[in-house]
Structures are given as C-alpha cells and as structure tokens.
C-alpha positions, 0 to 999 in steps of 0.5 A: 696285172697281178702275178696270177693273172700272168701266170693264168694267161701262160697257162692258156698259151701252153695249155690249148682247149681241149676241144680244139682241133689240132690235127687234120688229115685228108685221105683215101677219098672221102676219109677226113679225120680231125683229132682235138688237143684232149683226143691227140693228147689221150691218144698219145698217152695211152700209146706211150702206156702201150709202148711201156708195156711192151718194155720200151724206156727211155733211150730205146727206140721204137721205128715207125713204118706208117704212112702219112696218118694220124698215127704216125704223130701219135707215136712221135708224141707217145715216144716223146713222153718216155723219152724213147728214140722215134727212128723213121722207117719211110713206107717207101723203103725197099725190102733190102733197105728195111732190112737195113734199116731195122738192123740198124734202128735196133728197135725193141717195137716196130710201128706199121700198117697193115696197108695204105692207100697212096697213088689211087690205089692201096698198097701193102705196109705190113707185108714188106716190113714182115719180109724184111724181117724175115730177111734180117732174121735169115741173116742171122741175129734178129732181136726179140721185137714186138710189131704194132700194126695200125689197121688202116685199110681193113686187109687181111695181113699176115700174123706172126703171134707173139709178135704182133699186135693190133695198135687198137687192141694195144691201145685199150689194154693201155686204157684198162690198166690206167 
C-alpha cells in the first residue's frame, strides 16, 4: 500500500460524504428534519459568518437558549470555528436564573427561539429571555448584546430593533457576503 493510499483513506475517515445524513431530529408531531455532513457543515459555517459579523471572536462567548433543535448543534459547531465560548442557557431556566445566567455568560450574542413545542404544547423562549433581560438591564450594567432568534414555531415575538435579528435572515446575509 502506497503512502498515498493511506493518506486517501485518512482522508474518508475524516472527511464524511457530503451526502450522508449526520443529524436527525424528531419533533413537534409530524415535523422530521435530517441535515447531510455538506448541510450541517454549510449551516455551520455561514453561522460562524454571522456570529463574526456581529463581532463575536475567539474567546467571546456567545449563549444559547434553544431547545433541543438542529440549531442548537449548529451554533456549538459555528463557535467552534471562531474558537468562541458556547455558554448553555437551558429553555427551562427561570426568569431570575436567566437573569443570572446572562450576567454571568457576558456574552456579546444571545441565541434563542422564538418558542418551542414541548409536553404537547408550544411554550414561549424569546419572551422569557426577553424579560430577563430587561431585568438585567433594570438592574443596572446591561452590556451591548445582539439576540438571534430561531423561528421555530411561527409566533408573533416581541421585537427590540437594534437588538435582535431573525437566525434565517443573519444566516443569508453571512451567505451574500461569502
């Protein structure tokens, strides 16, 4: 076997068919999604655009407050190619531990959804991130942050311009300046 042989074969074990699924997600009822490598791995990417645009570098963190969904292992992967911090915000967090946790995470981009359906029925994300928030802010010191909201369940969300941003819209903006 020659070394380039070797070598080629590395390169399949690393570097997975493009068309393959690698992520499966079940959720609300009847909703499937399956994202190939080439899908997860363009996602990713143009997610890291995104969050680059917004000013995230390497060591800034950037917290997460999705429920299990696709795009929730997108922003692990799209952090893990600036080499940015991924702070976990779990969706079921109360206001006043949000509060807490967002102080502490001191993270320049916020990653939520504008709801999620869980225990047969779809329950709000955005909207207690968003009163966290403005408890932080009440309390004094609240940092410049830009929020990315994932339009998971098409529910009217409240909007704080400036702030907040569409994941969708952020991600073809990052694919337009590719």
């Amino acid at each position: 076997m020659t070394s380039d042989h070797v070598a080629d074969n590395a390169r399949q074990v690393q570097e997975p068919d493009a068309s393959r699924v690698a992520l499966t997600w079940n959720g609300e009822p009847g909703r499937l999604e399956e994202l190939t490598h080439g899908m997860l791995l363009d996602q990713a990417e143009r997610a890291a655009a995104a969050l680059a645009r917004l000013g995230v570098r390497a060591g800034d963190r950037v917290a997460v407050h999705l429920p299990l969904v696709p795009e929730s292992v997108i922003a692990t992967l799209a952090c893990g190619r600036l080499h940015a911090i991924r702070a976990t915000l779990p969706v079921s967090l109360t206001v006043p531990e949000l509060v807490a946790r967002t102080r502490e995470s001191d993270a320049r981009v916020l990653i939520t959804a504008d709801a999620a359906f869980w225990d047969g029925a779809v329950r709000p994300v955005k909207a207690v991130l968003d009163h966290a928030l403005a408890r932080g802010a009440a309390a004094g010191g609240a940092p410049k942050r830009s929020v990315l909201v994932v339009n998971r369940c098409s529910r009217p969300v409240s909007w704080k311009p400036g702030r907040d941003l569409w994941w969708h819209e952020a991600l073809a903006d990052a694919d337009d300046s590719c």
